[in-house]
C-alpha positions as CSV (number, residue, x, y, z in Angstrom):
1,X,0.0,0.0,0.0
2,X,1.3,3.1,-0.9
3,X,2.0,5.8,2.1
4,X,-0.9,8.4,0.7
5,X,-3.2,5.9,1.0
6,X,-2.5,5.0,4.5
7,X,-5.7,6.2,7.0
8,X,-3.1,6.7,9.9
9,X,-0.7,8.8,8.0
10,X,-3.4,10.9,6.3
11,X,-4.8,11.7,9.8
12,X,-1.5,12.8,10.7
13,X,-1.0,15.4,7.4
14,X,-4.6,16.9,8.2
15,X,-3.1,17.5,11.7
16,X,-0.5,18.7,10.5
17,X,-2.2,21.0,8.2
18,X,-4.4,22.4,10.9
19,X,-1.3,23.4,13.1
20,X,0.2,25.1,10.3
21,X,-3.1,27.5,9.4
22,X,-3.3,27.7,13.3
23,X,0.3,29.0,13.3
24,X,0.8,31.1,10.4
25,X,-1.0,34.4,10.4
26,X,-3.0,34.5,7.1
27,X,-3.1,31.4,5.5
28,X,-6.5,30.1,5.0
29,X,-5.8,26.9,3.2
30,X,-3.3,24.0,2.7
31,X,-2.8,20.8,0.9
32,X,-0.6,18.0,0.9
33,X,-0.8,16.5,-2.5
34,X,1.4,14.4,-4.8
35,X,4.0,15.0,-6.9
36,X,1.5,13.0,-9.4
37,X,-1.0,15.5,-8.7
38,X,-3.6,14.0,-6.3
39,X,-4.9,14.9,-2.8
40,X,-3.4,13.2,-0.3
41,X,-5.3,15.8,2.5
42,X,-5.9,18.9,3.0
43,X,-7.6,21.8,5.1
44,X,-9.5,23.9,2.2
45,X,-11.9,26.6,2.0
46,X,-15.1,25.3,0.2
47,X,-14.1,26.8,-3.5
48,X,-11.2,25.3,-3.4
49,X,-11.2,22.3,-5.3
50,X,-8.7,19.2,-3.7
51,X,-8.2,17.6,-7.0
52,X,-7.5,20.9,-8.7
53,X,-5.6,22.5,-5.9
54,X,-3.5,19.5,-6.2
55,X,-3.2,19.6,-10.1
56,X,-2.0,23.1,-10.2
57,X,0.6,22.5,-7.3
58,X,1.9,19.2,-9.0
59,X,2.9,21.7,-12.2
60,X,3.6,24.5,-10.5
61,X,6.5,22.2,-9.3
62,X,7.3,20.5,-12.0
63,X,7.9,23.8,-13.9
64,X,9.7,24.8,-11.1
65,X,12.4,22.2,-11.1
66,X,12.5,22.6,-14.9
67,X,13.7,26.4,-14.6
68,X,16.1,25.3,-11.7
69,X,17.9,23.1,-13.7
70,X,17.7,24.7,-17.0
71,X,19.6,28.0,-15.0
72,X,21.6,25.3,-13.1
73,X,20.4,27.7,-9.4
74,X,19.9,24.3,-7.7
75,X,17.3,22.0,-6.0
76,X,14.5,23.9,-6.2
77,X,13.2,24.8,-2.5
78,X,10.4,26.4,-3.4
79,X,7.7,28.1,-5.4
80,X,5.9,31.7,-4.2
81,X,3.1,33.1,-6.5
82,X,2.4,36.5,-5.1
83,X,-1.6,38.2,-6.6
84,X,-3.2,40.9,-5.9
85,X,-5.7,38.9,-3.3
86,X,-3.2,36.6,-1.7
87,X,-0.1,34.3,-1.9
88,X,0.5,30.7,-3.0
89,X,3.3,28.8,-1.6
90,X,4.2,25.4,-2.8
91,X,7.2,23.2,-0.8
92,X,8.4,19.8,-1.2
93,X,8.2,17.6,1.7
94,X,11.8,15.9,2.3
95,X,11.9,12.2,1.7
96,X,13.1,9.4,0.0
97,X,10.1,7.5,0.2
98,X,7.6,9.4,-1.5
99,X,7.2,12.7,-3.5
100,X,4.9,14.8,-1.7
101,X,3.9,18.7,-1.9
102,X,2.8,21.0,0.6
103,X,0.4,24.0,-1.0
104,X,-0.2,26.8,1.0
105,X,-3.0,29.9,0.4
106,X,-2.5,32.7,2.4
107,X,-4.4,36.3,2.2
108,X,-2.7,39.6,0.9
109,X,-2.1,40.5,4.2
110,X,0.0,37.9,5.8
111,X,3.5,38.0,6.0
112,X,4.9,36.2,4.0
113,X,8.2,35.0,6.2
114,X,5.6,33.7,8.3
115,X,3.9,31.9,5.9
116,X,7.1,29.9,4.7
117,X,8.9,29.3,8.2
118,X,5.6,27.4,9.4
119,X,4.9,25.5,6.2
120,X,8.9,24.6,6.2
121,X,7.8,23.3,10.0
122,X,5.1,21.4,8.6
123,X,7.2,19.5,5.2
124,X,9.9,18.8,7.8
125,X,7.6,17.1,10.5
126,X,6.1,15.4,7.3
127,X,9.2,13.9,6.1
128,X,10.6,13.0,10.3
129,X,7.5,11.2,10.3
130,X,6.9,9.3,6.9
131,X,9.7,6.6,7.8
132,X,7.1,5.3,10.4
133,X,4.6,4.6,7.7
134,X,6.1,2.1,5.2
């Protein structure tokens, strides 16, 4: 079985998820998706789509790690789309056993340091904690 489909670790992401919107002064949604592009879980306001949420993050990375490498800046640590009406964040969670994605939505008026030190706190307690669900 393959570690996004496990009940226990899923439970664990949407915790996860919840501390980091608790934490991080603006952000109003998050997702932990594949690198495949498909939920895995996620903490979203109702117009936000999980399958598309998870689509969009999935490319945004890809593309991402493209540019890194065709400008030879690097792994790619992550991807910040700044609008008008808010912030997207998109980070890789760090492991070997399975490519995962953390997607972040934060308002306008967050700060946006805030944003990315939680959600690194959140892809780093992800990957401590995936070696316990093989």
């Amino acid at each position: 079985m393959e570690i996004r489909n496990s009940q226990v670790f899923v439970a664990m992401c949407r915790e996860q998820l919840r501390l980091l919107l608790a934490s991080a002064d603006g952000a109003d949604s998050a997702a932990i998706v594949s690198g495949d592009g498909f939920d895995v879980a996620s903490q979203l306001h109702d117009n936000i789509s999980p399958s598309r949420i998870a689509a969009m993050t999935s490319s945004l990375h890809a593309l991402a790690l493209a540019a890194s490498s065709e400008l030879a800046l690097g792994a790619n640590r992550s991807v910040v789309v700044e609008s008008e009406l808010g912030t997207l964040v998109v980070l890789r969670v760090p492991s070997a056993q399975a490519e995962l994605l953390l997607s972040v939505i934060a308002r306008s008026s967050s700060v946006l340091g805030s944003v990315l030190f939680a959600a690194r706190r959140c892809v780093d307690t992800i990957g401590q904690r995936m070696s316990g669900y093989a």
